[in-house]
C-alpha positions in Angstrom: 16.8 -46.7 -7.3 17.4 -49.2 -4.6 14.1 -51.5 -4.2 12.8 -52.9 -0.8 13.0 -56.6 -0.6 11.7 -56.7 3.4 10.1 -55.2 6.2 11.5 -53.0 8.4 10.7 -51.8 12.0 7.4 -53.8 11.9 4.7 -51.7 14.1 2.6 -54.7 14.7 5.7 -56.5 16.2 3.9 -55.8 19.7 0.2 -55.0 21.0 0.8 -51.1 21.3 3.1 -48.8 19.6 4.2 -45.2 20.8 5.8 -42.4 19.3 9.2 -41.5 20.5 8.9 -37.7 21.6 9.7 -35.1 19.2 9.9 -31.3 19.7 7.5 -29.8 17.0 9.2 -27.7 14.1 8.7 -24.6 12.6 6.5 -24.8 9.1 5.6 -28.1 10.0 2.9 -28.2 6.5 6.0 -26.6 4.5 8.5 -29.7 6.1 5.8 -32.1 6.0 4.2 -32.0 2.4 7.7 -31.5 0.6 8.4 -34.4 2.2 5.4 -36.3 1.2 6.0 -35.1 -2.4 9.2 -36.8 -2.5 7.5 -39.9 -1.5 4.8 -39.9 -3.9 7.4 -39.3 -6.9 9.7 -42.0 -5.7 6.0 -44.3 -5.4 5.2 -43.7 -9.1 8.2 -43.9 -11.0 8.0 -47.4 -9.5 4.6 -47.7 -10.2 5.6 -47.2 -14.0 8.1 -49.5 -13.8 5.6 -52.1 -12.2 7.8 -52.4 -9.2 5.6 -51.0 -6.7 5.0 -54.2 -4.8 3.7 -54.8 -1.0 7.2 -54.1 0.2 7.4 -50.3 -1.8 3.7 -49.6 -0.4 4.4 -50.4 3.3 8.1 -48.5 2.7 6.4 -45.3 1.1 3.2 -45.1 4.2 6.4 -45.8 7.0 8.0 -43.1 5.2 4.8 -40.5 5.3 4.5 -41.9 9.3 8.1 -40.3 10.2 7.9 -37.3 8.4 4.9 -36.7 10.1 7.2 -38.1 13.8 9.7 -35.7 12.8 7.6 -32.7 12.9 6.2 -33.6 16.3 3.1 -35.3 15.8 3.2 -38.5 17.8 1.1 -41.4 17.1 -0.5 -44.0 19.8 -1.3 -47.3 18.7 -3.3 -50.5 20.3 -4.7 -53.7 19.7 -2.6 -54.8 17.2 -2.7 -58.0 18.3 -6.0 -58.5 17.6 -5.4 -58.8 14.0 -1.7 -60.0 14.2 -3.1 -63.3 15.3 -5.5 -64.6 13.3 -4.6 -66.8 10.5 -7.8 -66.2 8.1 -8.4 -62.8 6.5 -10.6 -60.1 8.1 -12.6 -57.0 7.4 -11.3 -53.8 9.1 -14.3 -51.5 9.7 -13.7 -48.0 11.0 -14.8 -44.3 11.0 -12.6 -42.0 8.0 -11.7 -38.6 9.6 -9.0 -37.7 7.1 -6.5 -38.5 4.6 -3.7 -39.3 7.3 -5.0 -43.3 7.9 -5.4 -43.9 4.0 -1.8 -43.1 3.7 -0.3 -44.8 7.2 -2.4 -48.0 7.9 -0.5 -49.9 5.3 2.7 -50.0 7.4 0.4 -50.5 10.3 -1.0 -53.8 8.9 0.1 -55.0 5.8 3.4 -56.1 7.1 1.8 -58.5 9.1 -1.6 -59.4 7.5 -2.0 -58.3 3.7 -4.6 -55.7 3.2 -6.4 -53.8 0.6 -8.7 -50.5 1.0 -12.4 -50.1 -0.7 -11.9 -46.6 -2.5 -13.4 -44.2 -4.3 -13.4 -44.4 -8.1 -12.3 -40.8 -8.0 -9.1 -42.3 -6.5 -8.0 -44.2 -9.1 -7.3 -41.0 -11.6 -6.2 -38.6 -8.9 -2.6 -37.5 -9.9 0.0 -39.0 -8.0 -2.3 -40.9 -5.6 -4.1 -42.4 -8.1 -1.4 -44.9 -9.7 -0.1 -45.6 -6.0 -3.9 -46.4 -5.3 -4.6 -48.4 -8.2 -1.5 -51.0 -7.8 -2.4 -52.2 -4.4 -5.8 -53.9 -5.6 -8.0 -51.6 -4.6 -12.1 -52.2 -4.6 -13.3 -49.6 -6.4 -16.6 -48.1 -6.0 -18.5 -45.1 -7.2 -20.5 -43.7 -4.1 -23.3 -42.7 -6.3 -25.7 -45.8 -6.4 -25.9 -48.3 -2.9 -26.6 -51.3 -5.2 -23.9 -51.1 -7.7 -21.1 -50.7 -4.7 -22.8 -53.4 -2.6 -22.7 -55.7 -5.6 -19.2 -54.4 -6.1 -17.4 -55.0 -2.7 -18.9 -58.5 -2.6 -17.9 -59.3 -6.3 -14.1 -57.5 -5.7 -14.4 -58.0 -2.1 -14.7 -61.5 -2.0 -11.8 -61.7 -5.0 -9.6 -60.2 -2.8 -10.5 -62.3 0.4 -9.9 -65.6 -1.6 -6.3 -64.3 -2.6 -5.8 -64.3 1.2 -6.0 -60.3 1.3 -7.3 -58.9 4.3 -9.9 -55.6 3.4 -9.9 -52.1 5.0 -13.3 -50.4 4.6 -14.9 -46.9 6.2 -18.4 -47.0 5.7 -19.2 -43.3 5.7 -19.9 -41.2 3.1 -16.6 -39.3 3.2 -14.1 -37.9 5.2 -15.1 -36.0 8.3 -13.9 -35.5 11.6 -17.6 -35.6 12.4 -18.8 -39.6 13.0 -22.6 -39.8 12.3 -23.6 -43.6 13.4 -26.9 -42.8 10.9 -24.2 -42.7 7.5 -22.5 -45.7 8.5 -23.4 -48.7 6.1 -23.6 -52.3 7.2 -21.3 -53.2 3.9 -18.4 -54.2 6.2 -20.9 -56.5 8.0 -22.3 -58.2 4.7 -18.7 -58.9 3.1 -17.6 -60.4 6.2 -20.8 -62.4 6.8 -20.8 -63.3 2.8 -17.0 -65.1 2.9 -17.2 -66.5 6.7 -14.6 -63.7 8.1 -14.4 -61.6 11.0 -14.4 -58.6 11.4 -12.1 -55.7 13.0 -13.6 -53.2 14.5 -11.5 -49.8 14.1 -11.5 -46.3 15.9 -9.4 -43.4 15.0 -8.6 -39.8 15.9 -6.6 -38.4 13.0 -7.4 -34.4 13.4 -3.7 -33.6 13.8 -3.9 -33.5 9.5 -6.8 -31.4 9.0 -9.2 -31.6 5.4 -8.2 -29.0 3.7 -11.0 -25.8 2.4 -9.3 -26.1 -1.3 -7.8 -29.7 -2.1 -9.1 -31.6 0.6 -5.8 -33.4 1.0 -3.9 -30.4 2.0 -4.7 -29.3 5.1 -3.3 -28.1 8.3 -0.9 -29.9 10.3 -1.5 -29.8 14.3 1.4 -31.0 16.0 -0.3 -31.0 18.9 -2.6 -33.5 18.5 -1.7 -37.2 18.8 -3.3 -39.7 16.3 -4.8 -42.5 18.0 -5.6 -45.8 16.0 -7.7 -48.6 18.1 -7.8 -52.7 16.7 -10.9 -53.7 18.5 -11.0 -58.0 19.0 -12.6 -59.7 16.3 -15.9 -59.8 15.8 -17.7 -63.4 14.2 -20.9 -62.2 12.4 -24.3 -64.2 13.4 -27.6 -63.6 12.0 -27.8 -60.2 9.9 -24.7 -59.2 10.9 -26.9 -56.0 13.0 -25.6 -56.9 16.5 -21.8 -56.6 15.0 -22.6 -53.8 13.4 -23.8 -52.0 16.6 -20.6 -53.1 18.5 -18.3 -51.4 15.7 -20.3 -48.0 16.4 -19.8 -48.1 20.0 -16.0 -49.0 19.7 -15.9 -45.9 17.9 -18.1 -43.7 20.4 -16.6 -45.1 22.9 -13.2 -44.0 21.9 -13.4 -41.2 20.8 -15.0 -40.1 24.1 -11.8 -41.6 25.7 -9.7 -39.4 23.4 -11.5 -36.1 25.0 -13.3 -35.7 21.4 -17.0 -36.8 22.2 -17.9 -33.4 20.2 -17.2 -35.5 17.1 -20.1 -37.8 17.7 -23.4 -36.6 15.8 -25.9 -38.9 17.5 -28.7 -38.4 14.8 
């Protein structure tokens, strides 16, 4: 098995990044996920062999990006250079709509500015996610107690920060196309503020890969929907971080208004 030694086809090379135009195929889920089962396999019989480095990770996510190209869904991109061009770590904070930016914002960032995600501790023994998951760095949380993951985040978080890895956190609850302002934490916010950082704010629209009703990873794939991903500029934290915090929320509302899906926004 041939290894990756270097980036290829960096995203982040410019500000904005657009899909080439693909006429959508027949069976795209069929295509799509028998596709993305190749990739996982390839991932861990590296991860076994404790070869899955930064180079496999952002190879495997730009893999899971074209297969999803090839079957017609198209992906717009912006602000990328408002990470590109910092030199100091940062905190990406955005809304969690499905499992399409777990698996694609590593070729999005990482090739650029190395990143880890916050996940789930349910993550870490999911089969074949799981060992991809768990040798990137994750910081791990359990969702069940606010205290223990707050203490978590800053402990790992700030780990992470000093081994000049960027971090990728969603603050909601879980996955949901739905963005309720009311279940978005300030933990983003207090990492940042805690280790000097900025942070990023982050909106997406990723509906074209639906939750699924039985394994929530396997769901529908619209090809008619774009995916939109939005780098906000960097935000310094002052004070309590709550004015920051705010302007993340509105990036989000504000987008997602622009991409025709204001229905998505739960204002209580």
């Amino acid at each position: 098995m041939k290894r990756t030694t270097e980036y290829e086809n960096i995203i982040a090379a410019k500000d904005e990044y657009t899909s080439p135009p693909v006429k959508g195929r027949k069976f795209p889920e069929l295509r799509f996920y028998s596709h993305l089962l190749k990739v996982f396999i390839r991932a861990n019989i590296q991860c076994k062999k404790n070869i899955y480095d930064r180079y496999e990770w952002v190879k495997s996510s730009r893999d899971i990006m074209l297969g999803l190209e090839k079957i017609g869904v198209r992906f717009h991109i912006t602000g990328m250079d408002n990470f590109k061009n910092i030199n100091t770590p940062v905190v990406f904070i955005g809304n969690h709509m499905s499992t399409l930016e777990t698996l694609v914002l590593p070729c999005i960032i990482n090739p650029v500015k190395l990143v880890v995600f916050v996940t789930k501790k349910e993550l870490t023994t999911m089969p074949l996610f799981g060992p991809i998951n768990n040798a990137r760095h994750p910081v791990v949380v359990g969702r069940s107690n606010a205290r223990d993951d707050l203490m978590l985040v800053m402990e790992q978080g700030a780990q992470r920060i000093k081994d000049g890895r960027s971090i990728i956190l969603f603050p909601q609850r879980t996955r949901s196309k739905i963005f309720k302002p009311s279940e978005f934490n300030t933990l983003g916010t207090k990492l940042a503020k805690r280790n000097n950082i900025p942070i990023i704010p982050l909106a997406l629209l990723t509906d074209a890969w639906s939750n699924g009703k039985v394994i929530k990873e396997i769901g529908d794939i619209d090809q008619s929907k774009t995916v939109h991903f939005a780098f906000g500029k960097p935000l310094a934290i002052t004070g309590n971080g709550a004015e920051q915090h705010k302007a993340v929320v509105e990036f989000i509302k504000t987008h997602l208004k622009e991409w025709g899906r204001e229905e998505y926004i739960a204002e209580t």
